[in-house]
N, C-alpha and C positions, 0 to 999 in steps of 0.2 A: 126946823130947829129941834122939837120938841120930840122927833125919827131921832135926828142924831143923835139925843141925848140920852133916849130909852137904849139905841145901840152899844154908845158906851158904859153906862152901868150897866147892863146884857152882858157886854163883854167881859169887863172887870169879872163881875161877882161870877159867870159860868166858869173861869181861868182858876178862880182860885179854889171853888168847889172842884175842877177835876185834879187840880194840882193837889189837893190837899186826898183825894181820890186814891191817885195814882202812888204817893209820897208811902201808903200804908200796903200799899201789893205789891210780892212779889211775884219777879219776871221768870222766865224760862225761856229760853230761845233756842228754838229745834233747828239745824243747819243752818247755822249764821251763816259759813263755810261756804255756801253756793251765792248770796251775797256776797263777800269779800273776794271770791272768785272774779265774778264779773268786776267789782274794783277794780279789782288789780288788773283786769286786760286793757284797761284803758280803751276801753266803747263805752259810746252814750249807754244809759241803761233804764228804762222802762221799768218800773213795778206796778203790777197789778193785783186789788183785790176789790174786794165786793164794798160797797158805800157804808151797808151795814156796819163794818166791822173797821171803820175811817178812823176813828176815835183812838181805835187803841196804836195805828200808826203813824200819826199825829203825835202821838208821845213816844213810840219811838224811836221816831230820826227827831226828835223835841234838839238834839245834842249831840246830832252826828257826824260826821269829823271834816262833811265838806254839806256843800248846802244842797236843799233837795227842794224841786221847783212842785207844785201843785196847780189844779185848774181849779178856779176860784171863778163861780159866781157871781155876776155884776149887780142880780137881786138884792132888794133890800131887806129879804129874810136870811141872805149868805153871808151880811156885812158880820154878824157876831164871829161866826167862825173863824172867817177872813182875817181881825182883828185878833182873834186867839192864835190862830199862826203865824202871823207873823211876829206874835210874842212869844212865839215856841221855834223863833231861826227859823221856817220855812220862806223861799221865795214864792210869790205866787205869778201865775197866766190867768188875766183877767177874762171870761168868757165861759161858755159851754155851749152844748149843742143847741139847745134853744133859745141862747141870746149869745152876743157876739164871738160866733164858731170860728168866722173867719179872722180875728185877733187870734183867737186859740191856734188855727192851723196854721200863719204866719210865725209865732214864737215858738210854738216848737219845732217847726221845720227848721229855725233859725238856731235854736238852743239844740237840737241833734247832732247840728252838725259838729258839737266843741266834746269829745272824747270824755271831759270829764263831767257831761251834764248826767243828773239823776233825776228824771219823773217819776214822781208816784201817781199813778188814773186809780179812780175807781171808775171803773168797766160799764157799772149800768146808772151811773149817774148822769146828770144831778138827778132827775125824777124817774127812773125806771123803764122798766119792768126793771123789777131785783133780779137780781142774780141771771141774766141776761148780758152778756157780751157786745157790748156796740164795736163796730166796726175801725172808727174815725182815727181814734189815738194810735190803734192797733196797725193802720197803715200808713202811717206817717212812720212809726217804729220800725218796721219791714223794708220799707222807703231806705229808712238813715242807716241799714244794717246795726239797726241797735240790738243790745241783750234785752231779753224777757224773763223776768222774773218774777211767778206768783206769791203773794203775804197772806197767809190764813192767820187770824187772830181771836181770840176765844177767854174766857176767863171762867174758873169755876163758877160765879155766881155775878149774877147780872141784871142789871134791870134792863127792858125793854119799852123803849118810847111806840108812842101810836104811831109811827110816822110810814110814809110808802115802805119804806127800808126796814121799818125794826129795827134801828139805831139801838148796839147792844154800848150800854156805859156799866164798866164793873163796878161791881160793890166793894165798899172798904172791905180792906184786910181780904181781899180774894187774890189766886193766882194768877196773871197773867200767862196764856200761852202762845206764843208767836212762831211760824214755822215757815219756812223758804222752800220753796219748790227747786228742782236744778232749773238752769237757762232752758228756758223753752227754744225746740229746737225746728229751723224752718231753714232751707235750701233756696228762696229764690224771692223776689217781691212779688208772685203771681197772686191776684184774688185768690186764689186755690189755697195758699198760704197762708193769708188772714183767717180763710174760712177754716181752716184746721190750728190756728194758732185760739182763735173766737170759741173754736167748738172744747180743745183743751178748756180752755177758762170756765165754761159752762160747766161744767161736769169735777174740772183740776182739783177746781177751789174744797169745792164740798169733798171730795178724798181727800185734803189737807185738814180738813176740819175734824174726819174723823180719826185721821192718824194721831192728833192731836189728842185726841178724848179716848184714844188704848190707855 
């Protein structure tokens, strides 16, 4: 009882410090255009970015104009988060690699298959290596012929938590900068495919990062 209760005030008071956060930055958004691309084709659609950088899009698809599914953590140090998104319209996939995978890989092989599903993965979560590319989500996506699309997100000024990740949360009154990579492009469901869709990601992300920071 005394978990639950520390979780919900956790959750409250973390919701309204990032709300109150976010309410004071502004946004920039670098090629929305390869996003609404993929929209409008009507295929499932995959976004990928690094765990670090969760926070900033979490807020925003906070209000996106169809609903966007996430893999949420059954731990009881993921229950705050869990609780912030879904007060920010996200749906969530109960599970991860290291505790119930095989829910994760039944719902979205299930949720791939309906044209207008959106996954957001962070790539090397929940617990790392950073900025390493796991495989799992990435063939299930290749599987469903779904779109692939990388999120680099960055803010002029930031604080960073001790966490595996470096969890970047912006500072008031700093700029947000968010940028779309085009459809990550692949010919076939071969391992070969993953392994060059995985190796983009390793390397994508951080070129978006600096495109960002020209």
């Amino acid at each position: 009882m005394l978990k639950k209760i520390q979780i919900f005030f956790g959750s409250f008071l973390l919701q309204i410090l990032l709300s109150v956060i976010f309410f004071t930055c502004k946004w920039k958004i670098h090629d929305v255009h390869n996003l609404n691309t993929c929209i409008a084709a009507q295929t499932p659609l995959l976004i990928c970015s690094w765990h670090q950088r969760f926070i900033f899009v979490a807020q925003f698809f906070k209000n996106f104009r169809s609903p966007v599914w996430a893999i949420s953590s059954t731990h009881e140090d993921s229950e705050i988060m869990a609780k912030i998104l879904k007060k920010w319209n996200w749906k969530l996939i109960r599970g991860s690699s290291t505790r119930g995978w095989r829910n994760v890989v039944l719902e979205m092989t299930k949720l791939l298959k309906n044209p207008n599903t959106t996954i957001a993965i962070t790539n090397d979560g929940p617990k790392g290596p950073a900025k390493i590319a796991k495989k799992g989500s990435l063939s299930l996506a290749i599987k469903a012929r779904a779109r692939i699309v990388a999120i680099s997100c960055t803010s002029t000024s930031f604080w960073q938590l001790k966490s595996w990740d470096k969890t970047y949360i912006p500072k008031p009154f700093s700029t947000i900068h968010v940028k779309f990579s085009d459809p990550l492009q692949y010919n076939s469901r071969k391992t070969s495919e993953v392994e060059a869709v995985r190796s983009y990601l390793n390397n994508g992300l951080e070129i978006l990062d600096k495109l960002i920071k020209k």
